[in-house]
Every structure is written in structure tokens, then in C-alpha cells.
C-alpha atoms as an extended CHARMM CRD file, in Angstrom:
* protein
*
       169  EXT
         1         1  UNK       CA           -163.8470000000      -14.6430000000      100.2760000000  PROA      1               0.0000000000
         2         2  UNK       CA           -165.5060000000      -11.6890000000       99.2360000000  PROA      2               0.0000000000
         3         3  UNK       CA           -163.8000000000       -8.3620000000       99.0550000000  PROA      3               0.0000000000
         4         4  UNK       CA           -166.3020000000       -6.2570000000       97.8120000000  PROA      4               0.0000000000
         5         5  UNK       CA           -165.3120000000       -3.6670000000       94.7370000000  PROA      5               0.0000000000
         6         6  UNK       CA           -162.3040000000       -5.1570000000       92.9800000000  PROA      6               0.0000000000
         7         7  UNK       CA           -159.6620000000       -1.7850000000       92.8970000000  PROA      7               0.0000000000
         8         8  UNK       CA           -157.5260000000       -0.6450000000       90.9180000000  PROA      8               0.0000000000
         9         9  UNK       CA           -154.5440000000       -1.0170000000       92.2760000000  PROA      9               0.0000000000
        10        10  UNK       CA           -150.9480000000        0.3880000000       90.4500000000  PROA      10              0.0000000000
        11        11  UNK       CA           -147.6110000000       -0.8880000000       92.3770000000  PROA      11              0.0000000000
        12        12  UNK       CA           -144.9650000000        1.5610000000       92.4890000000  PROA      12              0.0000000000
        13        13  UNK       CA           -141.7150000000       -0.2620000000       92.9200000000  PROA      13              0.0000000000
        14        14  UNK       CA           -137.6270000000       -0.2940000000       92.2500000000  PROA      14              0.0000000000
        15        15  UNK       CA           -137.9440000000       -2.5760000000       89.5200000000  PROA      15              0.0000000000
        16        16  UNK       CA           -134.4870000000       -3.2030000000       89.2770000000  PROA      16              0.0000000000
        17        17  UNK       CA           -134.1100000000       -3.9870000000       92.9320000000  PROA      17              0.0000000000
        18        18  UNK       CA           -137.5190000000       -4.5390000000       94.4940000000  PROA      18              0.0000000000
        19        19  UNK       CA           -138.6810000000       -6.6230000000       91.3750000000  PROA      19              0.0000000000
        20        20  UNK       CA           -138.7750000000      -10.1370000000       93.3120000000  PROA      20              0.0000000000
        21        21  UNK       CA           -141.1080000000       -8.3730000000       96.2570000000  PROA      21              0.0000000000
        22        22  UNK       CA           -143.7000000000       -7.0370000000       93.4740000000  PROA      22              0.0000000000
        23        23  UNK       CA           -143.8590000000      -10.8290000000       92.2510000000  PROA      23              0.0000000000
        24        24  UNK       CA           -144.5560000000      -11.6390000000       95.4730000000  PROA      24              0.0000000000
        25        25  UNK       CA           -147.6980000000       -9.3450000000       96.1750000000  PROA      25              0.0000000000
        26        26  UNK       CA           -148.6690000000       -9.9870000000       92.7100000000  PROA      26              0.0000000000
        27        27  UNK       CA           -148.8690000000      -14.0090000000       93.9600000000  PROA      27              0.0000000000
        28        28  UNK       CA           -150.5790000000      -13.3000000000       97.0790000000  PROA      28              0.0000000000
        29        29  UNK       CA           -153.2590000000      -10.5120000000       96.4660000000  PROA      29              0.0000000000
        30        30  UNK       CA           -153.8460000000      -11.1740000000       92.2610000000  PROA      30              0.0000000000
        31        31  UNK       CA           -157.3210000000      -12.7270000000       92.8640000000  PROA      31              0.0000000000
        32        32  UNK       CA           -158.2990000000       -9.4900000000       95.2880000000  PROA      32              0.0000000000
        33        33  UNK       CA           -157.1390000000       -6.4380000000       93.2070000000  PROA      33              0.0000000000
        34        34  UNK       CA           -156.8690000000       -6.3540000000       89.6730000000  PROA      34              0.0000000000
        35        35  UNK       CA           -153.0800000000       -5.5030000000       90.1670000000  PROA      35              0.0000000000
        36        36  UNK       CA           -150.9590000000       -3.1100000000       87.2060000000  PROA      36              0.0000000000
        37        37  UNK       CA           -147.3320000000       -1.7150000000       86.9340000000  PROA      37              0.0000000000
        38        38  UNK       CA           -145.5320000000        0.7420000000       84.9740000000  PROA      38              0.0000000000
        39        39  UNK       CA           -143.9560000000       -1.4620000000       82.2910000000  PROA      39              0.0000000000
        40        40  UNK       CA           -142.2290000000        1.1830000000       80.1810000000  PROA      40              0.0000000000
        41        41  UNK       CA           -139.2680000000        1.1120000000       82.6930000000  PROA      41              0.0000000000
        42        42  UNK       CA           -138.5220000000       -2.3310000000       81.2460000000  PROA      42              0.0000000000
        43        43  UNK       CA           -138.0180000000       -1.2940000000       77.8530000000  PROA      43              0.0000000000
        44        44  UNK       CA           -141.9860000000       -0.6250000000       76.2440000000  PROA      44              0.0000000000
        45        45  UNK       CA           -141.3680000000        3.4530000000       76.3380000000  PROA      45              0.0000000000
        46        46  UNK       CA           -138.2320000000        4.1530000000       74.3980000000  PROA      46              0.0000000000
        47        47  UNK       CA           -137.6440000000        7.6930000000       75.0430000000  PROA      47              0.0000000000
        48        48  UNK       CA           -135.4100000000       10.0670000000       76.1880000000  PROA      48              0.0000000000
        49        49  UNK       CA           -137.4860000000       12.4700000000       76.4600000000  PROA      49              0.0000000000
        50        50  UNK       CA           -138.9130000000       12.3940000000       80.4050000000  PROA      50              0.0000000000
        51        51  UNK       CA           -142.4300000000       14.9230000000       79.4380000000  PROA      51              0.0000000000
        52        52  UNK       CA           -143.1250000000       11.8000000000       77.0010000000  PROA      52              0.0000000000
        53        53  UNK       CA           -142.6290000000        9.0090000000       79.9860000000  PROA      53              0.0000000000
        54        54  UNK       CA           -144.2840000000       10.8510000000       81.7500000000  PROA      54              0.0000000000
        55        55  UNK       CA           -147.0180000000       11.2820000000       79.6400000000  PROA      55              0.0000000000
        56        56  UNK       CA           -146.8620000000        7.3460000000       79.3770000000  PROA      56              0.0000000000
        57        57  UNK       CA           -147.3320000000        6.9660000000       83.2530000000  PROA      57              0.0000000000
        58        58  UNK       CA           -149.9870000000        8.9870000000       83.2210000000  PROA      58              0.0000000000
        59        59  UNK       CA           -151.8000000000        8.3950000000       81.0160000000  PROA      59              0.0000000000
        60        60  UNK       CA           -151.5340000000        4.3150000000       80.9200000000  PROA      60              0.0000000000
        61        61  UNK       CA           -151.0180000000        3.4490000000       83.8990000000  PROA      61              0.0000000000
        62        62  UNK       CA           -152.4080000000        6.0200000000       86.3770000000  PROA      62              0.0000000000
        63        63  UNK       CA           -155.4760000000        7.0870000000       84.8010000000  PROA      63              0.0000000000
        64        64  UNK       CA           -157.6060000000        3.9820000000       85.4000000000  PROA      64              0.0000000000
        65        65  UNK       CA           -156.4620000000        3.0110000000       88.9160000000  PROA      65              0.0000000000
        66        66  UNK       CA           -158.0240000000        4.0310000000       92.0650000000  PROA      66              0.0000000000
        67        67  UNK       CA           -154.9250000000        3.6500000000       94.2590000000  PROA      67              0.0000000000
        68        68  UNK       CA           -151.1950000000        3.0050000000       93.8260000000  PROA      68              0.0000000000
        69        69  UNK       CA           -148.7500000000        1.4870000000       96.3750000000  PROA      69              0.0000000000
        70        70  UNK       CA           -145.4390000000        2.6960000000       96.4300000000  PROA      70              0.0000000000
        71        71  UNK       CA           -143.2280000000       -0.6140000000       97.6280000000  PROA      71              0.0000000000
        72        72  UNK       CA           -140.5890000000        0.7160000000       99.8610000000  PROA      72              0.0000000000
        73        73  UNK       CA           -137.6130000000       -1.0320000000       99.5490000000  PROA      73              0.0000000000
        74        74  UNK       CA           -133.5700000000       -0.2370000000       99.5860000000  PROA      74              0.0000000000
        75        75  UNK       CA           -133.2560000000        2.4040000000       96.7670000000  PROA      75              0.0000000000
        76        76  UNK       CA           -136.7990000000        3.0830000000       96.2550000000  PROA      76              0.0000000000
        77        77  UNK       CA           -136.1030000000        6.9800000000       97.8000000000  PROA      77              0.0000000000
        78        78  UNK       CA           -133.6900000000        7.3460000000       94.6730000000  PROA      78              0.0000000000
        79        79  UNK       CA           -135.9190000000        6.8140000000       91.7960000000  PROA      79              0.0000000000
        80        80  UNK       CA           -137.1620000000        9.2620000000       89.5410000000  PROA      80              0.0000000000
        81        81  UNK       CA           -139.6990000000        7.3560000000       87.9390000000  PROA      81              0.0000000000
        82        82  UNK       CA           -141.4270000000        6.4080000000       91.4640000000  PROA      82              0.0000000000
        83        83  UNK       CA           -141.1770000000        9.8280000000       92.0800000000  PROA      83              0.0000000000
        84        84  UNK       CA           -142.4120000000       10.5380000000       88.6420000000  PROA      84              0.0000000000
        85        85  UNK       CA           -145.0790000000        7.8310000000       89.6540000000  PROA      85              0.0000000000
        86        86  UNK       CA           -146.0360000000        9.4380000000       92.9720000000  PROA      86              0.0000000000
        87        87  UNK       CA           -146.2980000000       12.7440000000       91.3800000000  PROA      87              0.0000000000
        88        88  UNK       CA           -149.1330000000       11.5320000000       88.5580000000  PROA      88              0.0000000000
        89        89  UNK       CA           -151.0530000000        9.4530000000       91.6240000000  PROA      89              0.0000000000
        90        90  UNK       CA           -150.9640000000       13.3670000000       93.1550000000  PROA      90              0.0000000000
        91        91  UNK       CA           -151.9290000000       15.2650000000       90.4140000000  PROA      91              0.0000000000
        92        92  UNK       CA           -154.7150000000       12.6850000000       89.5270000000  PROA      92              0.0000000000
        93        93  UNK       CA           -155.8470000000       13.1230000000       93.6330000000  PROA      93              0.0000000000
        94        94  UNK       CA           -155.8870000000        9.1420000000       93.7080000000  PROA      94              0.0000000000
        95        95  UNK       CA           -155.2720000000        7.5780000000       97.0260000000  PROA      95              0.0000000000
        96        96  UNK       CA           -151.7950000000        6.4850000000       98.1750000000  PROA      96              0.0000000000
        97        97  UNK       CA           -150.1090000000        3.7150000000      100.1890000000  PROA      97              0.0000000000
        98        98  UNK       CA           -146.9040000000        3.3890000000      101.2510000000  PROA      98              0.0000000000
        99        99  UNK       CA           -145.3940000000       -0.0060000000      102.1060000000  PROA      99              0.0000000000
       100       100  UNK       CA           -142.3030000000       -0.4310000000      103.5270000000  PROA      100             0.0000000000
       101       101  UNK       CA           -140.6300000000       -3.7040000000      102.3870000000  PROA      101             0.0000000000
       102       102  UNK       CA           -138.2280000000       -6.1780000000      104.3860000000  PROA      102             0.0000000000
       103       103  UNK       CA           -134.9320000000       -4.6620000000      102.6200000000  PROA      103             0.0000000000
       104       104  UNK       CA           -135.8240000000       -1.0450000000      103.1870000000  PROA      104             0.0000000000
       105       105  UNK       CA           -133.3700000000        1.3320000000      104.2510000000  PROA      105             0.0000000000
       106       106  UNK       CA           -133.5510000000        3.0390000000      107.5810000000  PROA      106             0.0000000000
       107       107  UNK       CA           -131.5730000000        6.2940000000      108.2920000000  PROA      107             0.0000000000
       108       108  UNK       CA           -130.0530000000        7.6760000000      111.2710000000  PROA      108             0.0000000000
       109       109  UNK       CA           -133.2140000000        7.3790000000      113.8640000000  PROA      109             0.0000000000
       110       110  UNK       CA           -133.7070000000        4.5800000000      112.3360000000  PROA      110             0.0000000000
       111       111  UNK       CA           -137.4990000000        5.5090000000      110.2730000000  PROA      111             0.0000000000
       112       112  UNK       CA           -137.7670000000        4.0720000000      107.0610000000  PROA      112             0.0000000000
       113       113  UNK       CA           -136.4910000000        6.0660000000      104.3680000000  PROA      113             0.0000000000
       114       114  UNK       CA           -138.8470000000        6.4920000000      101.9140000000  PROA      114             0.0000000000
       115       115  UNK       CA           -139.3260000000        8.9650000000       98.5040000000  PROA      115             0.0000000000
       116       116  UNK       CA           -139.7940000000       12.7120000000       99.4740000000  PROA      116             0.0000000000
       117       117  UNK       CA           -142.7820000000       13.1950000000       98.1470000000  PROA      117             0.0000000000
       118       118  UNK       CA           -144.6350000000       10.1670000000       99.3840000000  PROA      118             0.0000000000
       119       119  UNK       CA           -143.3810000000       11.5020000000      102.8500000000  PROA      119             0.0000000000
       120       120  UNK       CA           -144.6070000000       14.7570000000      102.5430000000  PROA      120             0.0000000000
       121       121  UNK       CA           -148.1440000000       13.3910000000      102.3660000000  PROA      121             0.0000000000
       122       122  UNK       CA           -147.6690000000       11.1440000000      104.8690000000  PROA      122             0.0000000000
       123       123  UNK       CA           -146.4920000000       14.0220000000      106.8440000000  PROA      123             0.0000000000
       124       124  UNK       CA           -149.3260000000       15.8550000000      105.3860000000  PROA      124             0.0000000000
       125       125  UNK       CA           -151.7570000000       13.4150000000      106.6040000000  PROA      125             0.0000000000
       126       126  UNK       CA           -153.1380000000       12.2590000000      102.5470000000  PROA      126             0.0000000000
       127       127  UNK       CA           -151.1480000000        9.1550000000      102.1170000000  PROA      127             0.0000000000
       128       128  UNK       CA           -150.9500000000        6.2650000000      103.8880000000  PROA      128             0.0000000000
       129       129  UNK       CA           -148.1670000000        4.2490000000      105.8310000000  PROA      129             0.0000000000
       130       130  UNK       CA           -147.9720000000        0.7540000000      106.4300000000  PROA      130             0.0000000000
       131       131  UNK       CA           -144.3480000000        0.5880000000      108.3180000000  PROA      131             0.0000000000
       132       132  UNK       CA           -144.1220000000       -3.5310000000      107.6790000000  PROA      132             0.0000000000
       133       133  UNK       CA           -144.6160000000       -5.8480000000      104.3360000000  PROA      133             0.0000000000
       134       134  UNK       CA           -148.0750000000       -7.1320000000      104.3580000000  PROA      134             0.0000000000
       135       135  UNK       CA           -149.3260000000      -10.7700000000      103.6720000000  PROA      135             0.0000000000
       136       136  UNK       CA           -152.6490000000      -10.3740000000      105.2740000000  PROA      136             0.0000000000
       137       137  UNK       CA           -155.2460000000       -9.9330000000      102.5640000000  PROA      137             0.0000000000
       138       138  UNK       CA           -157.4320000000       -8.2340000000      105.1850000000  PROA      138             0.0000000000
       139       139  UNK       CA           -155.0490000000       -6.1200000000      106.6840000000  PROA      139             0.0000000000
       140       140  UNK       CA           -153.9540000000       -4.9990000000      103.2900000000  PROA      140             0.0000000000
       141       141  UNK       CA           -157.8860000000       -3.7770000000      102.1770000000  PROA      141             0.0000000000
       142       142  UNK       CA           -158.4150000000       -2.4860000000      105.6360000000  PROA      142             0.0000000000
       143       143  UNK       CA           -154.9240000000       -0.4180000000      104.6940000000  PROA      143             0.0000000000
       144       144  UNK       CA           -155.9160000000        0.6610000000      101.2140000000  PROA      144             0.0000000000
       145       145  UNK       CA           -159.8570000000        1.6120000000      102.7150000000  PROA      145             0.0000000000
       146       146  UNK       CA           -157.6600000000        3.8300000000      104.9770000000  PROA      146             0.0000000000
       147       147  UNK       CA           -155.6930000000        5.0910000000      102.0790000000  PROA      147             0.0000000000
       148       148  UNK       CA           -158.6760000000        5.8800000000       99.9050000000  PROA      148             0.0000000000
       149       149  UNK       CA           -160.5710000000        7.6270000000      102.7080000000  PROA      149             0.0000000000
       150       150  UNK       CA           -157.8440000000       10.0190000000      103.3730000000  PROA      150             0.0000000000
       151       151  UNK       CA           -157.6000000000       10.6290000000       99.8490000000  PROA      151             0.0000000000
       152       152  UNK       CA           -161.2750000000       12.5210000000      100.1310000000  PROA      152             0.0000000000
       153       153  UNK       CA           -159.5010000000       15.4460000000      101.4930000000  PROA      153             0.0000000000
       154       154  UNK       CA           -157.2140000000       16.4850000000       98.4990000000  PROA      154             0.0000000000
       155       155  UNK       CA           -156.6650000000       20.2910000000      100.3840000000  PROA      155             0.0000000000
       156       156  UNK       CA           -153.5990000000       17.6850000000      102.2760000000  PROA      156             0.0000000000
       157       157  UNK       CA           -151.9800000000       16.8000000000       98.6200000000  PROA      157             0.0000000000
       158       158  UNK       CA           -148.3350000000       18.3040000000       98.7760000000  PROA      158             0.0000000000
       159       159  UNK       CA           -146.9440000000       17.5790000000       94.8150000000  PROA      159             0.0000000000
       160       160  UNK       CA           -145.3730000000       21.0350000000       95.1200000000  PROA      160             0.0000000000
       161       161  UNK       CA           -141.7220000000       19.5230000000       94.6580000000  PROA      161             0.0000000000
       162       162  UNK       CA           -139.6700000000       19.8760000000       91.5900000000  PROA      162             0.0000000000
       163       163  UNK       CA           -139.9840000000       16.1970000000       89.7920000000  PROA      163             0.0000000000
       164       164  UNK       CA           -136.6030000000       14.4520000000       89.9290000000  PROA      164             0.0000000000
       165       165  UNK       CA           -134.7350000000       14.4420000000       87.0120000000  PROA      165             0.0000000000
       166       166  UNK       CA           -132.4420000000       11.5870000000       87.8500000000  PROA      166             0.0000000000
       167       167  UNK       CA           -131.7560000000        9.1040000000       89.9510000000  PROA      167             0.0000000000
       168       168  UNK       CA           -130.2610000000        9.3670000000       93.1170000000  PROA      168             0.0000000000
       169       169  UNK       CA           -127.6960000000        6.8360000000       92.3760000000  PROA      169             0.0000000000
């Protein structure tokens, strides 16, 4: 099946707790995206110092993707480096997707809970929301297409937010 230009897709995630749902869009959309994580969170940055990771997102991770998907699971809201992640996709004005996975947590009206700063530009009308885990190749382009053509109008980018400096819990 042909899915026209391959993107450049980078997958925000928990990696501590979302890391068997990345594995699992890895397996099913691999031969449509060319598909790329931050790694340094698993020990290949070793640094204390958060200007240098972030430096390292930035600059080897964010820089050549067109898009990144923040996977929306549990604890996903408390992480500074998705944040951190979120905040380089910003800066760089490349499109965003939020995906809200199985085990994500819903709060008192029961909406997904998601980071702040990918709901501000959801709010904001920049990123995109896909409220349910996707296994549909199609459904998935058609969702980053959306993503990338709201992304045109970077005057909706909110990134005003302090970075986190730790995690939540």
C-alpha cells in the first residue's frame, strides 16, 4: 500500500510506563513512517545537567522529524522530558499529535489527562487529538495529515510555559 512521503515521525512516550505501547506502534506502522524516539532517557545522555538533554532532544531527535506523537498514557502528564519533548516539537513549529493510549488517566469529568502544554495547543487549535489508540494505518496518516496541516498556522503555538524541571511524581 502506498502512503505517499514516508514522515518523520518522533514518539513521545513514558518510557518507563508506556514502553510496551511504543513497541506496539513501532510493530504496526514501522513499514509506513520511518519511526524515532528519544533514547537518552534510557541511559545514552549521561547528564545532569537538563540545558545539555535538552540540547540532546533537540538537536538529535527533533531536528529531522516532521511530526512527533506524544503517546498518552497513565503518567505521561508528569514527565519532564515529554514536556521537554513537546516544548522542542514547539519551538521547532513541527506538527503535533496527541494520542491517548488504553491506560490513560482520566480526571474528574472524565477527559483524558494529558501534558499541559500539549493541551494548550490543542486548546489552541495547533496540535492534534486523537482521543483513542490507533491501529488503523489509514486513520493514523489521515490523523497526522490533520496534524501537519494545522501546524501551517504557527501564530496558534502556545510554548509560553516554564519547562518542567521535574517530574510530577
Amino acid at each position: 500500500m502506498n502512503y505517499g512521503t514516508t514522515r518523520k515521525v518522533f514518539i513521545s512516550y513514558h518510557h518507563r510506563g508506556d514502553q510496551r505501547w511504543f513497541d506496539e506502534f513501532t510493530r504496526m506502522f514501522a513499514d509506513h513512517y520511518e519511526i524515532f524516539h528519544d533514547n537518552s532517557l534510557d541511559g545514552r545522555i549521561r547528564s545532569d545537567d537538563p540545558e545539555y538533554i535538552n540540547r540532546a532532544i533537540r538537536e538529535e531527535h527533533i531536528v529531522g522529524s516532521s511530526i512527533t506523537i506524544a503517546l498518552c498514557g497513565a503518567a505521561t502528564w508528569k514527565r519532564k522530558y515529554v514536556d521537554w519533548e513537546i516544548h522542542s516539537t514547539l519551538h521547532h513549529e513541527h506538527a503535533l499529535l496527541g494520542i491517548a493510549l488504553p491506560t490513560a488517566t482520566r480526571g474528574d469529568q472524565g477527559k483524558i489527562v494529558v501534558p499541559s502544554r500539549l493541551h494548550d495547543n490543542i486548546q489552541s487549535d495547533y496540535a492534534h487529538w486523537l482521543g483513542s489508540w490507533a491501529t488503523d494505518p489509514q486513520a493514523l496518516k489521515a490523523a497526522m495529515e490533520l496534524a501537519i496541516q494545522k501546524s501551517q498556522d504557527t501564530g496558534k503555538i502556545r510554548n509560553e510555559r516554564e519547562k518542567m524541571g521535574r517530574n510530577l511524581s
